[in-house]
C-alpha positions in Angstrom: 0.0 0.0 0.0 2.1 2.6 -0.8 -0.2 5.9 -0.1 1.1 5.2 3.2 4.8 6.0 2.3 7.0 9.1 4.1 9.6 10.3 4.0 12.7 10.9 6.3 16.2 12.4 5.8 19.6 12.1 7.7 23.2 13.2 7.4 25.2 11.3 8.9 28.9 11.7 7.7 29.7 9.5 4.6 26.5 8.6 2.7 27.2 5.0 1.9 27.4 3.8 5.6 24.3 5.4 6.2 22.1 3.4 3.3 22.5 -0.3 4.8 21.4 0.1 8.4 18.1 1.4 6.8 17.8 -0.4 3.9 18.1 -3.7 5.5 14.6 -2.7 7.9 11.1 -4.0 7.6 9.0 -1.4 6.2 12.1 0.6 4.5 10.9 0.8 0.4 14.1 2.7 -0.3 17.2 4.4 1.2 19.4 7.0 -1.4 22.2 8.3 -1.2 22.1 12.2 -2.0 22.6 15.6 -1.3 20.8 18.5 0.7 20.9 21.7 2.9 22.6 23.4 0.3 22.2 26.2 -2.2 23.2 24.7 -5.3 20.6 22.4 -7.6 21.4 19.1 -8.7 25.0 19.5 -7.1 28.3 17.0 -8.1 29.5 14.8 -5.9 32.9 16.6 -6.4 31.3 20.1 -5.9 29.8 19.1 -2.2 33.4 18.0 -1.4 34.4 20.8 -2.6 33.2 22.7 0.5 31.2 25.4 -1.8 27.6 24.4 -2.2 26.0 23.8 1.6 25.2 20.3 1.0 25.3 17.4 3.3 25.7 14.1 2.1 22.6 12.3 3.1 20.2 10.0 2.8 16.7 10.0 2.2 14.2 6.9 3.2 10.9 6.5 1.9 9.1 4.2 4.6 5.5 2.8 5.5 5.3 4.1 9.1 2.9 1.9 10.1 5.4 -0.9 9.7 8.8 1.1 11.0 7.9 4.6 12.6 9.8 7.5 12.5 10.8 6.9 16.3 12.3 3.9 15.4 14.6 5.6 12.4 15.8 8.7 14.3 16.9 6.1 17.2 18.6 4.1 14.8 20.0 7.3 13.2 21.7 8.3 16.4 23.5 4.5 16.2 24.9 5.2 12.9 26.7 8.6 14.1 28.9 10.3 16.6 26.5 12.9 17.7 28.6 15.0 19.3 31.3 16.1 16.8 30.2 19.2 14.7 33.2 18.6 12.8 32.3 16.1 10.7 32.3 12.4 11.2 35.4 10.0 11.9 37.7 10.6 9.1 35.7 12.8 6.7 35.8 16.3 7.9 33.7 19.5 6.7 30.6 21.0 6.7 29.3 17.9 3.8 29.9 15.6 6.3 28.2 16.9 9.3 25.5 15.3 10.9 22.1 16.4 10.8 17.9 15.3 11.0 16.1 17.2 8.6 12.3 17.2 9.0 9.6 17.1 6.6 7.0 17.2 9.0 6.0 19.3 12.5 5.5 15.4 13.9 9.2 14.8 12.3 10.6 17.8 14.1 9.1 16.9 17.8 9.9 13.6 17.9 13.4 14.7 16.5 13.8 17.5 19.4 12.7 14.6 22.4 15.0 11.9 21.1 17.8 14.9 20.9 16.9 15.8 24.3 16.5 12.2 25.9 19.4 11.0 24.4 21.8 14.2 25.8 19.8 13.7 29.2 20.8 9.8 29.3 24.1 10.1 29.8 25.7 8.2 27.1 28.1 11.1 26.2 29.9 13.4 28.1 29.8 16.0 25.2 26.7 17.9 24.1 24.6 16.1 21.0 25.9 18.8 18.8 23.4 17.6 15.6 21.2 20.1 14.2 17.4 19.3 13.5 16.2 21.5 10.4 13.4 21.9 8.4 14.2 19.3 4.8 15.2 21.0 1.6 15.5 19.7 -1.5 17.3 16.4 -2.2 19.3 15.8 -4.7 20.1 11.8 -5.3 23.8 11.1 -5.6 25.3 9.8 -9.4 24.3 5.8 -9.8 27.8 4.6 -8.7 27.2 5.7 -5.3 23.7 3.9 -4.4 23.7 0.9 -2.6 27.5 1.3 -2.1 27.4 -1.2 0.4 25.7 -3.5 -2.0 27.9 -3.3 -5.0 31.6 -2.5 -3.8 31.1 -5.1 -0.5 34.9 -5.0 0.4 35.7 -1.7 -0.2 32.6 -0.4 2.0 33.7 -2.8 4.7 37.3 -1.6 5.0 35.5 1.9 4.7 33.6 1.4 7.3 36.1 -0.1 9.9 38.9 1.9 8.3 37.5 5.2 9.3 36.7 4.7 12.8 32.8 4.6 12.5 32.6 0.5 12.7 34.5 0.6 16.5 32.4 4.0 17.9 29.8 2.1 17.2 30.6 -1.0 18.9 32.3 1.1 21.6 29.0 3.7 22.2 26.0 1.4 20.9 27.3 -2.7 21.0 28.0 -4.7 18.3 24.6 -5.6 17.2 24.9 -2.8 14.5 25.9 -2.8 11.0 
């Protein structure tokens, strides 16, 4: 039934290890890889590195909330990232690889702002959950080679993955149940 489908869109550092953890979730009818934030349409992968356009790397889930609510992305969202480095994440650094929740919905934004708050109030961290929660703008999918990374390059996302740090925060911060 897919007049039930939403919408939902994160940054979370590199936009291939953010596609899998969604993509492999009940409900989930896609997860791209793409751009958005920024100022420039239909923006390059090479001109968001560049630093020049305001774009994130993201990605952007269409889902059936009845069968996976929003709730249960943004929590697993927060698994995927280090929340509390405005920087960037792990080894990618700069603004295109900061971490953010952009909401399409007032619903979006207020569970957004209470998971925020209940996860800086839980202790977890000892820094402040630096990660922004703005209002979506429009996204820009990223060129073919770079959907469903995970799926099509497996070994080279893998040693991505461990290689920049993010596979051992996350073990380290949220157990080893995550991929």
């Amino acid at each position: 039934m897919t007049h039930n489908l939403e919408k939902a869109t994160f940054a979370g550092g590199c936009f291939w290890c953010m596609v899998k953890p969604f993509d492999e979730q009940p409900g989930i009818e896609s997860a791209l890889s793409g751009y958005t934030g920024g100022n420039k349409e239909n923006p390059t992968y090479k001109e968001v590195c560049s630093e020049t356009t305001g774009h994130y790397e993201a990605v952007q889930i269409t889902y059936d909330p009845n069968v996976f609510p929003y709730e249960r992305l943004v929590e697993l969202f927060w698994q995927q990232i280090d929340p509390t480095d405005a920087g960037g994440q792990f080894y990618d650094r700069g603004g295109s690889y900061q971490t953010a929740i952009f909401y399409h919905t007032d619903e979006q934004k207020q569970i957004a702002q209470v998971s925020k708050e209940t996860l800086q109030n839980s202790g977890r961290f000892n820094r402040p959950i630096v990660t922004p929660i703005l209002p979506a703008k429009p996204f820009y999918p990223a060129e073919e080679y770079h959907q469903d990374y995970y799926k099509k390059n497996p070994a080279h996302y893998n040693r991505y993955r461990i290689g920049s740090g993010r596979q051992t925060f996350i073990e380290q911060n949220w157990g080893s149940h995550n991929d």
